[in-house]
C-alpha positions in Angstrom: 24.8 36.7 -6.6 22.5 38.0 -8.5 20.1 37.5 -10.9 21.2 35.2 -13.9 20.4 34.7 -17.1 20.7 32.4 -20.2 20.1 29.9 -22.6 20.3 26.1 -22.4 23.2 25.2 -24.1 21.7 23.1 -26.8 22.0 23.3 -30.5 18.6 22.3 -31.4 16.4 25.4 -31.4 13.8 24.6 -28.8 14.2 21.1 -27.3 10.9 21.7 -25.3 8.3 21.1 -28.2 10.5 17.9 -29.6 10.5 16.3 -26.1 6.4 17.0 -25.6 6.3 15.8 -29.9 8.4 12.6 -28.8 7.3 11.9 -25.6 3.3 12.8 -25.5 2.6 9.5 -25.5 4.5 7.9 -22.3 4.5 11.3 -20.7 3.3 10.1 -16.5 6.7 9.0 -16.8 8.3 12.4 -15.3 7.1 11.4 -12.0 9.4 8.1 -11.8 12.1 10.4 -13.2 11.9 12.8 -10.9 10.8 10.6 -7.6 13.4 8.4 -8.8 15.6 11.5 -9.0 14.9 12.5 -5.3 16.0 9.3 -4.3 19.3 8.8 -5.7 20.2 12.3 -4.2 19.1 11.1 -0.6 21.1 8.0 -1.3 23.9 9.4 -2.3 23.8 11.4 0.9 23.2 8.5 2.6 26.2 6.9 1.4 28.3 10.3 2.2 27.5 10.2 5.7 28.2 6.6 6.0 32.0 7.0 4.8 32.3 10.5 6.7 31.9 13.0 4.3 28.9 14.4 5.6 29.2 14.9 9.2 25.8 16.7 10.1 22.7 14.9 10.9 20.6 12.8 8.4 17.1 13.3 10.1 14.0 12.1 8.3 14.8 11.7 4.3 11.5 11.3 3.3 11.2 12.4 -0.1 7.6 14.1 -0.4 5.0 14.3 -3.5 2.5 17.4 -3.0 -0.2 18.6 -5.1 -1.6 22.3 -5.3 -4.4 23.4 -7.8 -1.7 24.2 -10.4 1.6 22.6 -9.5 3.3 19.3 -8.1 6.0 19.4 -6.2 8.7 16.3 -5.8 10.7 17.3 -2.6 13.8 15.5 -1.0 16.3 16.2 1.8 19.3 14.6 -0.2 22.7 16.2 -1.6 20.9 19.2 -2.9 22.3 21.4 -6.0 25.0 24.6 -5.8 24.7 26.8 -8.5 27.6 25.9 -10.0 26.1 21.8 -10.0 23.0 23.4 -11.5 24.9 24.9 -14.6 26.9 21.5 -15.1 24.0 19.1 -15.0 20.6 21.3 -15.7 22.0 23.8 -18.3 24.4 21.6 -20.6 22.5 18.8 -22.8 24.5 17.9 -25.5 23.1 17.3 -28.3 24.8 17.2 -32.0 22.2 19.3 -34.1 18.4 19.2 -34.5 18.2 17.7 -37.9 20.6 14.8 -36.8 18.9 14.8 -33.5 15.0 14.5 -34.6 16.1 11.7 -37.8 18.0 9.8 -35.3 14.9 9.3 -32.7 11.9 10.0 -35.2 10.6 6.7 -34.2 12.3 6.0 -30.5 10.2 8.3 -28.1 12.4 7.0 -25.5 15.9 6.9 -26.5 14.9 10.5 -26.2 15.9 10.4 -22.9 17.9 7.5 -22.4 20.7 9.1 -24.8 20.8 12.3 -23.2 20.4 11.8 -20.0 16.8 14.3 -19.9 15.3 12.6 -16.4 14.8 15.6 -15.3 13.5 17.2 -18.2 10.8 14.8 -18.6 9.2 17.3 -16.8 8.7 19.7 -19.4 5.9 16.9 -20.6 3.6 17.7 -18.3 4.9 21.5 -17.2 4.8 24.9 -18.5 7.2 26.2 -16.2 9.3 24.4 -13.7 11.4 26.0 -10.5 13.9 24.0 -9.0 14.7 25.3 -5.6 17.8 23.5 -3.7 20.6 24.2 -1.1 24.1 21.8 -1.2 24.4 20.3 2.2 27.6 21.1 1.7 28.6 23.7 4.6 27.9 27.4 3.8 25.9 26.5 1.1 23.8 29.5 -1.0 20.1 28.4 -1.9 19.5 29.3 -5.3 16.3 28.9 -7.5 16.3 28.0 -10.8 13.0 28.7 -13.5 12.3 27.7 -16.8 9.2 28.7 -18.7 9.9 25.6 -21.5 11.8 27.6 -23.9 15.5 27.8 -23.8 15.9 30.6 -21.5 16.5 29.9 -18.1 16.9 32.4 -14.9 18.6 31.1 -11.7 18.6 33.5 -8.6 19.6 33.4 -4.9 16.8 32.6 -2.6 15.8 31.2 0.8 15.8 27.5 2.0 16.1 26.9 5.5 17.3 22.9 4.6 19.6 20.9 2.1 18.5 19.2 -0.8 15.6 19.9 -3.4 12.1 21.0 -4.2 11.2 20.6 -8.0 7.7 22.7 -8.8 5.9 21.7 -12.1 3.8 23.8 -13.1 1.0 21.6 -14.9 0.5 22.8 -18.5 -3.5 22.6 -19.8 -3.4 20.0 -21.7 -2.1 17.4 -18.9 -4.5 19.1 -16.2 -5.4 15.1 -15.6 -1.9 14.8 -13.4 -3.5 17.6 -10.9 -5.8 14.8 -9.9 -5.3 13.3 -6.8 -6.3 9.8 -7.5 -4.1 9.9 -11.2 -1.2 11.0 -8.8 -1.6 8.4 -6.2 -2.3 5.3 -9.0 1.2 6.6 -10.8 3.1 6.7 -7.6 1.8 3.5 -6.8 2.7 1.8 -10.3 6.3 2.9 -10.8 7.4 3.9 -6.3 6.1 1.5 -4.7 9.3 0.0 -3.6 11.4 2.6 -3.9 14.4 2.1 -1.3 13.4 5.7 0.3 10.5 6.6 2.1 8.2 8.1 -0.2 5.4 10.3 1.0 2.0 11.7 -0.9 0.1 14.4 1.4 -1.3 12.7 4.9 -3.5 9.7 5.5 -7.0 10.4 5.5 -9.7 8.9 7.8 -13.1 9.1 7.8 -14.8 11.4 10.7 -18.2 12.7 10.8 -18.8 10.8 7.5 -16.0 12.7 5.5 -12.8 11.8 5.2 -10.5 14.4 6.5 -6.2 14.6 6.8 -4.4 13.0 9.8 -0.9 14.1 10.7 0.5 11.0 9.6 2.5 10.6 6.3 0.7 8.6 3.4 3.9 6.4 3.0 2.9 4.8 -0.7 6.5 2.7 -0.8 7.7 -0.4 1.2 11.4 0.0 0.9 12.3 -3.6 2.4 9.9 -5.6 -0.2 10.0 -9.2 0.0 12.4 -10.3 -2.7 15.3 -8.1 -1.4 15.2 -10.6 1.8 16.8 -13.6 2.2 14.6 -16.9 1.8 15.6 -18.2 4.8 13.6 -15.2 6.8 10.3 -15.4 4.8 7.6 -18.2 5.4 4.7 -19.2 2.9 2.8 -16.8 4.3 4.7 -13.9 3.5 5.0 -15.2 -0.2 1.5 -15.4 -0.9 0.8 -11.8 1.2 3.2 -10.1 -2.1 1.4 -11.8 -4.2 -1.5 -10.7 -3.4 -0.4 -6.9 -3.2 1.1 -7.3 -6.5 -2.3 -9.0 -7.9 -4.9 -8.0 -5.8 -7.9 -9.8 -7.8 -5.8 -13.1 -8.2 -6.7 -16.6 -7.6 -3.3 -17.9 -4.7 -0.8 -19.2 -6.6 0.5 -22.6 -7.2 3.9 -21.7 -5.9 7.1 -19.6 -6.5 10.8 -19.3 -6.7 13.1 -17.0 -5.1 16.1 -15.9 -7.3 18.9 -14.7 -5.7 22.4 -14.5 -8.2 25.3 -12.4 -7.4 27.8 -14.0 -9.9 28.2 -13.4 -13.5 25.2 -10.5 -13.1 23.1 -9.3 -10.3 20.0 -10.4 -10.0 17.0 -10.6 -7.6 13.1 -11.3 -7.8 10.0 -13.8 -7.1 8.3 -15.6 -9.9 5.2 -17.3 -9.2 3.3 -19.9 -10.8 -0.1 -18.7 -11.4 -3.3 -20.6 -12.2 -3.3 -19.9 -15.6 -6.8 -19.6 -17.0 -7.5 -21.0 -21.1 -6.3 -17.8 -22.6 -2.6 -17.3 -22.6 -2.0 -13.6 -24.0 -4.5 -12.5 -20.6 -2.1 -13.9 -18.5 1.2 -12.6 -20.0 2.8 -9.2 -19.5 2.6 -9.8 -15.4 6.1 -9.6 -14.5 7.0 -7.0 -13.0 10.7 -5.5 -14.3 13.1 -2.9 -11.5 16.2 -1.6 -11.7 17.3 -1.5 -8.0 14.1 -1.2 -6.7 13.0 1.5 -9.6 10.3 0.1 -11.7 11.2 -0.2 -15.4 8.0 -2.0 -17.4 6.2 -5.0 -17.3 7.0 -5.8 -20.9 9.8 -8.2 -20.5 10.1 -9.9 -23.5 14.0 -10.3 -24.2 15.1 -10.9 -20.3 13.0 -14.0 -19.7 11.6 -16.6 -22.9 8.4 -15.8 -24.1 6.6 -19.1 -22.7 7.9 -17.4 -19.1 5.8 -14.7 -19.8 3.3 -16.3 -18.1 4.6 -16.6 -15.0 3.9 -13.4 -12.3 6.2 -11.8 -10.0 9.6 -8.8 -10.0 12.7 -9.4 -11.4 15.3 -6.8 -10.1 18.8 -6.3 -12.0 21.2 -3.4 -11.9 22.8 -5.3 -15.2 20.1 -5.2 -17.2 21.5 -2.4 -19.4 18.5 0.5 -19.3 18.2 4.0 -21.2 17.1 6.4 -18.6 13.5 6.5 -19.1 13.9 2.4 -18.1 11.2 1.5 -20.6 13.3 0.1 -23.5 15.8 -3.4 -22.8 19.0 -3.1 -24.8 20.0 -6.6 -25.6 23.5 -7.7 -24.4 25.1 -10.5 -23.0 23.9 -10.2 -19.8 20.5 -10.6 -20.9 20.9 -14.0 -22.6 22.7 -15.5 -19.5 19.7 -13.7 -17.5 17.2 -15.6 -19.8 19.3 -19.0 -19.5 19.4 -18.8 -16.2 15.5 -17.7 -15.4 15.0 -21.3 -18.1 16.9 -23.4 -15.7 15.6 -22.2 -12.2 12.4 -22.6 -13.6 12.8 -26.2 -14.7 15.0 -27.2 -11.5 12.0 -26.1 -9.9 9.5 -28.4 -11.3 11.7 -31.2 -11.8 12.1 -30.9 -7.7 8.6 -30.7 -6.8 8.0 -33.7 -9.0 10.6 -35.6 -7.4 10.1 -34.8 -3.9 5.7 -34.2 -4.1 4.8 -36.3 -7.3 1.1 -36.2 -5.3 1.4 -32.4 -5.6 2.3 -32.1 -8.9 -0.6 -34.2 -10.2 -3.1 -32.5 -8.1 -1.3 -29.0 -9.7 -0.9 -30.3 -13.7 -4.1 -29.0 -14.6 -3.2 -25.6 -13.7 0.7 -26.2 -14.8 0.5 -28.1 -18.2 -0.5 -25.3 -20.5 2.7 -23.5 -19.2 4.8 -26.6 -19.1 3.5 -27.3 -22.7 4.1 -23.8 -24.1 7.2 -23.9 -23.0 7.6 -27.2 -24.9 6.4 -26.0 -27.9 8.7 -23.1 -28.1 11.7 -23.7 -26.6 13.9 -26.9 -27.6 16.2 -26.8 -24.3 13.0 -26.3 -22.4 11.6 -29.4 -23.6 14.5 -31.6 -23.3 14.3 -30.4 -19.0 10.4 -31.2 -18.8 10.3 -34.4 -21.3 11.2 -36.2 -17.5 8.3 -34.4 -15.9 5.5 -33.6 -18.0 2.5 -35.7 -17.9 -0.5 -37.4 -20.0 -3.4 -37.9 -18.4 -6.2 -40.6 -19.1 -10.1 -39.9 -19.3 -10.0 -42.1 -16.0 -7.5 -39.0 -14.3 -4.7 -41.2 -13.9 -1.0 -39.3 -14.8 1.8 -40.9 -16.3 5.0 -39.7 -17.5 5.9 -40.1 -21.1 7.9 -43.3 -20.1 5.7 -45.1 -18.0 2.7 -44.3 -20.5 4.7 -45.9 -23.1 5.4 -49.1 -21.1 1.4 -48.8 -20.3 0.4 -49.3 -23.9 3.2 -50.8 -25.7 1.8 -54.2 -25.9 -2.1 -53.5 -26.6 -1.5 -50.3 -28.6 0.9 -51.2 -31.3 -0.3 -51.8 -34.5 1.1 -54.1 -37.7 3.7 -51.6 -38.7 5.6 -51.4 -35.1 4.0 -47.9 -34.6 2.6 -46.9 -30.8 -1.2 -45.7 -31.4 -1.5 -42.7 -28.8 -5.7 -43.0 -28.7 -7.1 -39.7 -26.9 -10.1 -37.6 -26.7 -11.0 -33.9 -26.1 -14.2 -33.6 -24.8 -14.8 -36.6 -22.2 -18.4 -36.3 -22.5 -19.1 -35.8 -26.3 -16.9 -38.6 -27.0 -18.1 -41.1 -24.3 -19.0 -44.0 -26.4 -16.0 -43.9 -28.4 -14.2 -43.8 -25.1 -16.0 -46.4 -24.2 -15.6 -48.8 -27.1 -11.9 -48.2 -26.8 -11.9 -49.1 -23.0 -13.9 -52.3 -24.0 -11.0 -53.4 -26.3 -8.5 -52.7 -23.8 -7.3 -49.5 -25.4 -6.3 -46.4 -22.8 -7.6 -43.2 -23.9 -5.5 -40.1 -23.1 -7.6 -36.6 -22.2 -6.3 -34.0 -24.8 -8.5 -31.1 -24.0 -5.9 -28.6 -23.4 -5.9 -25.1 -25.4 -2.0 -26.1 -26.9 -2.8 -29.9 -27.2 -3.5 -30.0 -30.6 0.3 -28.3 -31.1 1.8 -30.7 -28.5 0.2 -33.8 -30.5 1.9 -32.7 -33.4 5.0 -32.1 -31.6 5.1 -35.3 -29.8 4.7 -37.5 -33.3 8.0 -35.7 -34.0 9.5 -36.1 -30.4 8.8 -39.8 -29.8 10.0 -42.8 -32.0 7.3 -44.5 -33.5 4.1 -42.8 -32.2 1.4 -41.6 -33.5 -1.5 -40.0 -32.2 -5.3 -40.7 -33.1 -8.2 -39.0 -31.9 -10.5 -41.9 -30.7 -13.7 -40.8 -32.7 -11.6 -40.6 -36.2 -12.3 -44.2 -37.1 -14.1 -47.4 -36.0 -12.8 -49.1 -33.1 -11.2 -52.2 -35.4 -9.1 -49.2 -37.1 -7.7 -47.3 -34.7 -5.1 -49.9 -34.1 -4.9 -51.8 -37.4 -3.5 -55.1 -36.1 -3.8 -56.9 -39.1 -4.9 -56.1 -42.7 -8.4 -54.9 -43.1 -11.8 -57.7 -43.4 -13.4 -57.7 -46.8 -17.0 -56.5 -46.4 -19.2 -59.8 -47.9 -21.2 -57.2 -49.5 -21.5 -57.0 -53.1 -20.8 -53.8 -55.3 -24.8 -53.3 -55.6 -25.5 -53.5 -52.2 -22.6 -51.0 -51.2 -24.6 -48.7 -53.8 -27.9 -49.1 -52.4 -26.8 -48.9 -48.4 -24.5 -45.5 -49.5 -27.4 -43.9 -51.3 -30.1 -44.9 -49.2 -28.6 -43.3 -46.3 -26.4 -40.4 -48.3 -29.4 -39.2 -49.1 -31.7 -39.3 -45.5 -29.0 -37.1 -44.2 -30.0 -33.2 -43.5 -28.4 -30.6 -45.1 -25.5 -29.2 -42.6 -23.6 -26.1 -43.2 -20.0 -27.2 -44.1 -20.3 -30.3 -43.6 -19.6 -33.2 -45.9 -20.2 -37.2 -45.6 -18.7 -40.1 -47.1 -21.0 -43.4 -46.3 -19.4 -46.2 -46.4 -20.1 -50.0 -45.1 -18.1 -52.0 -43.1 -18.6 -55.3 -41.3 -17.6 -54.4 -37.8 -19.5 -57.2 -35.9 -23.1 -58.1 -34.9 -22.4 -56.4 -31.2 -20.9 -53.3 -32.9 -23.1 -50.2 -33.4 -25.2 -49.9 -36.7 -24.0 -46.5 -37.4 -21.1 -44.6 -36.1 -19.6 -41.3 -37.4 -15.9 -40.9 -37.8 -13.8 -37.7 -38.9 -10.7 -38.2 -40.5 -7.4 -37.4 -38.4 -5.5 -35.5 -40.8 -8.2 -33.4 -41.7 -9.5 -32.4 -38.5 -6.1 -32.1 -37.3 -5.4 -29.2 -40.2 -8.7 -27.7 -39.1 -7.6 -27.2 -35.7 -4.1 -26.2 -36.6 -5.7 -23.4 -38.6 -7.2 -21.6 -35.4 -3.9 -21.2 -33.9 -1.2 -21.1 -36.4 -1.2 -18.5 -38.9 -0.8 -19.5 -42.7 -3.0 -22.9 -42.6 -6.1 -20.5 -42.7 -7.0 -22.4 -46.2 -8.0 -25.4 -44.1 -10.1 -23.8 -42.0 -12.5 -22.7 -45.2 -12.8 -26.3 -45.8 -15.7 -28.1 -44.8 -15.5 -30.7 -42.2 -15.4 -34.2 -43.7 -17.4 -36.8 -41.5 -17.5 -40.6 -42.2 -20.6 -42.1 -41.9 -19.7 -45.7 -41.2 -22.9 -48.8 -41.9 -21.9 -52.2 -39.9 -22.9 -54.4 -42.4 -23.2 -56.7 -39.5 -25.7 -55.7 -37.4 -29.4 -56.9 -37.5 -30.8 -53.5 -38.5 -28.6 -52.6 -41.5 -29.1 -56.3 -43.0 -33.1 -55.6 -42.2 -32.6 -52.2 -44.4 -31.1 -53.8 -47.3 -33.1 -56.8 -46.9 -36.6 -54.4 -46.8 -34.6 -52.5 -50.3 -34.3 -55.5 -51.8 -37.8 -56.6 -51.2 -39.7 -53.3 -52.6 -36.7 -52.1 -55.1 -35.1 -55.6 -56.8 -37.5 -56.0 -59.4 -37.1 -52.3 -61.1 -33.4 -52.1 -59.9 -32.9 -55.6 -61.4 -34.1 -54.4 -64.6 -32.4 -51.0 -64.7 -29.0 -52.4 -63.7 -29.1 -55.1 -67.0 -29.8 -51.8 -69.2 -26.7 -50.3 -67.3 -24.5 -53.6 -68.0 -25.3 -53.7 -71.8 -24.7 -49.7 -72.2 -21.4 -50.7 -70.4 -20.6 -53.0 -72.7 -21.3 -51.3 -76.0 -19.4 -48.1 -74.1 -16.3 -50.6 -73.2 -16.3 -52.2 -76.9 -16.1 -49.0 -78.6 -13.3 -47.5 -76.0 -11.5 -51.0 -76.9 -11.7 -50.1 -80.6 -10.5 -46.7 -80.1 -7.2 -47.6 -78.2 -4.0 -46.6 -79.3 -5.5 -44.4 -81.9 -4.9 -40.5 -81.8 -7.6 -38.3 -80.9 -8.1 -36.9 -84.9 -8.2 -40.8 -86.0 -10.9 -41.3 -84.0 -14.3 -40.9 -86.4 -16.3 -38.2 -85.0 -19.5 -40.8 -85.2 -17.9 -43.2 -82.8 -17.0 -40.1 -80.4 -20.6 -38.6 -80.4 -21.7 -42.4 -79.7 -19.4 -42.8 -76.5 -20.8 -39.8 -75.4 -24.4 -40.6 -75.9 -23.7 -43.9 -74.1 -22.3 -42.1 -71.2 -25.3 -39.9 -70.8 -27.2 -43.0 -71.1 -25.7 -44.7 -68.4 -25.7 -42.0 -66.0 -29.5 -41.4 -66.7 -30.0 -45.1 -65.9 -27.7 -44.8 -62.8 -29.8 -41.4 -61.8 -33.2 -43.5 -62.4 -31.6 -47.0 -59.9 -30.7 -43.9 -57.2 -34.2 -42.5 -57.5 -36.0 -45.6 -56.5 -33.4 -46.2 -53.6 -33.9 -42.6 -52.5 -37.5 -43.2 -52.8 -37.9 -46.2 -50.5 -35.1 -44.3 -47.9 -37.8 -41.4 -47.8 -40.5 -43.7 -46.4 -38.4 -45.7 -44.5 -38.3 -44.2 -40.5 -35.9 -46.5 -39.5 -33.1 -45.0 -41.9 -33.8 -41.6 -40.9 -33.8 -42.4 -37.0 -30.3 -44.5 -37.1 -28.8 -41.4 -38.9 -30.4 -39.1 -36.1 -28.9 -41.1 -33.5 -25.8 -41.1 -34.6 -25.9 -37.4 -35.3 -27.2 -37.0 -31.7 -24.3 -39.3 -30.2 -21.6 -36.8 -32.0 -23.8 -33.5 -30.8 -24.4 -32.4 -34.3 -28.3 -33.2 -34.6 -30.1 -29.4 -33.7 -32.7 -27.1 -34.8 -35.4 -29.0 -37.1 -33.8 -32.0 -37.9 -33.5 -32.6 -33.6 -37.0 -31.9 -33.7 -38.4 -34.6 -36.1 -36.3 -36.8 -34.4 -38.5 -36.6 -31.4 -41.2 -37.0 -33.2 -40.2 -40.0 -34.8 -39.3 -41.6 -32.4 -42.9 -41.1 -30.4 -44.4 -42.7 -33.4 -41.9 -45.3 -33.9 -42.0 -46.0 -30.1 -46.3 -45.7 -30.3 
């Protein structure tokens, strides 16, 4: 034959600058599609052979990746192309129109070529010209070549091939001169070939002799075309398990263990998934498994195919069902999908449930690593939770598991309070909160370790889950309180001394960005601490709700809100108010019986006043309330002074606020400073 010449039979004008426009982006991806390419023809020569059709020999089918200065070449020994095949399949894309064609895909890069079946012309990302030069193994067979210089013309000519099958030549355009590197090359082969189920070759191993490396004349095979998860469990050992693992994450801790999936019926599907040691940040860990199409690799973006709290686990899934455009980076949703996804859920959770049942010892020593998985999936899948509810655990600040059940019986008859509720008392910092811990222990409380990244959310979900619980952190009130029992003990103190403990101690407290306190007192007991600092559940809880969940940001511009709780009957508060009385009674004494009769005038006028409309009310006796409220205040602000007064000189205020600062970590900078001082001088 000889030369020939002519357009691609397209519509659309020039289909070479829409696909580069499209596809710039994702554009390595023409060496899958054409590796992937070379493989499919060797295995459909494969499959030929083995039903007769081919009758000549197969010989090596290594399909070959070269790199010149200017070009890469993809090279197979499969069906190879007549020039008839060539016409058919390179020179027909069917395509409706281009202003149809580029509104259609505008924002779909990939659909691109999943619509239209371009694999091949992926290519034309990367190239400025490509040859494809291929013989039919069909007997007789004419090798032609076939050029394109990315515009629609096309010339295809006889030429010389002494074998079947193909050699694609890109020639590598100057703005993608980055894929004529041989370490790019290699590091894209190795992402998306290496387990393709041909031999795949890139240039020769190198070795290193006479202190450079130089070429051997063996292959550089980059793909292993048996990998593990297309054998059969029963062949593989632990071993083998954690060897993948490690070729798939080379910098990973082992992991905790696996599951080998292996469905034939409704849907194909294949793969490992391992359990990795998850780390505190979930979005590092997610995005690690690892999607194929029979041995192709897709993406490793598989939202859709497995629930998102499964993101987290590692390892290949393999499905020919999965439905794929072309360029395989793109998941259509269908049914198969969803039964995928169910079935992934339950696997998962048989899993578990087994290794609890048969190893409980293992699965303790593991729930560290496994709870923030086991707990996301709790949190955001309702069949999920309903599997591990059997198998999830609490764990105490001593490092004893229990299951919800058991941890219910534990607690049931020391931990419910007056109303039938279950009080759930936990911490999140074993340390910071020892003495709270400790207190609790003393009462014969158990105090649950929360200090998980998703705890907070599973709290919350757990009040929901479980009847009658409710879950308070063990520093949010005093120890009498966290498990009301019985209605609360009147303090024996009167309304003036409340006044004089609050401000004396309100105002020794040093100034602390966004924080606010509320001093109260309490009789807690003589053996209880004098001072203790509490945080209020419900707040705290919104706090810490706000710096994972979006749309509760409002709490987290709130201040914190601390209680700072006085036992009215410990030694050292009573010797504070007893010292007050002794330096302040006389003036306060005085003060407070101007306060009482401004009170009283203020109170007989209101009486006066009542059930009379605003404009009935003389403007005299308005201006008077008025000036009797300023009155009062002023006399309240002068009673405060002399308290605040007495506070300022009075060490032993300022230290038993420091120390229970320092107990909750909160005392720093200056104010840790004087403390140290103080407490030389006090101690001198």
């Amino acid at each position: 034959m000889s030369m020939q010449k002519g357009n691609i039979g397209v519509t659309t004008e020039n289909i070479f600058p829409v696909i580069k426009k499209f596809l710039y982006s994702e554009n390595e991806i023409f060496l899958r599609e054409l590796v992937s390419n070379a493989v499919d023809a060797t295995q459909k020569l494969k499959t030929l052979s083995s039903i007769g059709e081919f009758k000549g020999e197969l010989g090596d089918l290594t399909v070959r990746v070269s790199l010149d200065k200017e070009t890469i070449t993809v090279s197979d020994r499969g069906i190879g192309l007549t020039a008839e095949e060539i016409d058919k399949y390179i020179n027909q894309i069917a395509f409706s129109g281009a202003n149809d064609f580029l509104e259609k895909y505008k924002n779909d890069a990939n659909a691109i070529i999943g619509h239209f079946g371009l694999g091949f012309y992926s290519a034309f990302m990367v190239a400025k010209k490509v040859e494809i030069i291929t013989r039919s193994y069909k007997e007789g067979a004419q090798a032609v070549k076939w050029s394109c210089d990315g515009s629609p013309e096309f010339t295809i000519e006889e030429t010389e091939k002494a074998d079947r099958g193909t050699d694609i030549v890109l020639y590598i355009d100057d703005d993608c001169k980055e894929f004529l590197e041989e370490a790019r090359l290699s590091s894209l082969l190795k992402k998306y070939c290496s387990f393709l189920p041909v031999l795949v070759a890139f240039g020769k191993k190198k070795e290193w002799k006479d202190g450079k490396q130089v070429e051997t004349a063996e292959d550089n095979v980059i793909n292993d075309t048996n990998p593990l998860w297309t054998r059969k469990p029963s062949e593989l050992k632990d071993e083998d398990y954690k060897e993948f693992y490690s070729k798939l994450y080379p910098m990973a801790d082992e992991p905790l263990f696996w599951i080998h999936l292996n469905v034939d019926y409704p849907f194909h599907l294949t793969g490992v998934l391992y359990f990795p040691k998850v780390k505190s940040n979930i979005e590092l860990n997610k995005n690690k498994i690892q999607l194929y199409c029979n041995q192709v690799y897709v993406t490793d973006s598989v939202e859709g195919i497995v629930p998102d709290f499964l993101t987290l686990l590692h390892g290949v899934l393999d499905s020919p069902d999965i439905p794929l455009n072309v360029s395989r980076s793109y998941l259509q949703s269908d049914s198969n999908v969803k039964k995928i996804s169910t079935y992934i859920t339950k696997k998962v959770s048989d899993r578990l449930q087994g290794i609890f049942k048969n190893d409980r010892k293992q699965f303790e020593e593991k729930w560290a690593d496994l709870k923030i998985f086991i707990h996301y999936g709790m949190l955001t899948q309702e069949d999920f939770y309903d599997r591990a509810k059997d198998f999830a655990l609490f764990t105490d600040t001593d490092g004893k598991c229990y299951t919800f059940d058991e941890y219910k019986t534990l607690i049931k008859e020391n931990q419910t309070d007056k109303d039938g509720n279950l009080i759930y008392l936990y911490a999140n910092h074993k340390e910071e909160q020892y003495s709270y811990i400790e207190a609790a222990k003393n009462k014969g409380y158990n105090v649950l370790l929360m200090d998980g990244q998703l705890d907070i959310a599973v709290v919350g979900m757990l009040e929901q889950k479980l009847e009658k619980a409710r879950f308070t952190r063990v520093d949010s009130d005093t120890i009498d309180r966290l498990v009301v029992k019985e209605e609360k003990q009147q303090s024996t103190l009167s309304a003036n001394e409340q006044d004089a403990l609050s401000t004396l101690f309100k105002s020794q407290l040093p100034q602390m960005e966004k924080a606010e306190f509320n001093v109260q007192a309490e009789a807690l007991g003589a053996q209880t601490a004098p001072v203790m600092i509490t945080q209020s559940e419900y707040m705290r809880r919104m706090k810490e709700m706000a710096n994972i969940q979006a749309g509760m940001s409002f709490y987290g511009e709130m201040p914190d809100m601390y209680n700072l709780v006085l036992n009215a009957d410990h030694k050292l508060i009573k010797e504070v108010l007893a010292g007050e009385e002794g330096a302040c009674a006389t003036r306060v004494e005085s003060i407070q019986k101007e306060m009482d009769a401004v009170n009283k005038q203020r109170n007989d006028l209101k009486d006066q006043q009542k059930g009379k409309k605003d404009e009935e009310i003389p403007t005299a006796d308005k201006d008077e309330v008025e000036r009797l409220d300023k009155k009062w205040n002023e006399l309240k602000g002068q009673k405060e002074q002399l308290w605040k007064e007495y506070a300022a000189d009075n060490k032993v205020i300022r230290q038993l606020i420091d120390l229970a600062l320092l107990q909750n970590g909160m005392l720093k900078g200056e104010a840790l400073n004087n403390f140290v001082k103080r407490s030389i001088d006090l101690i001198g």
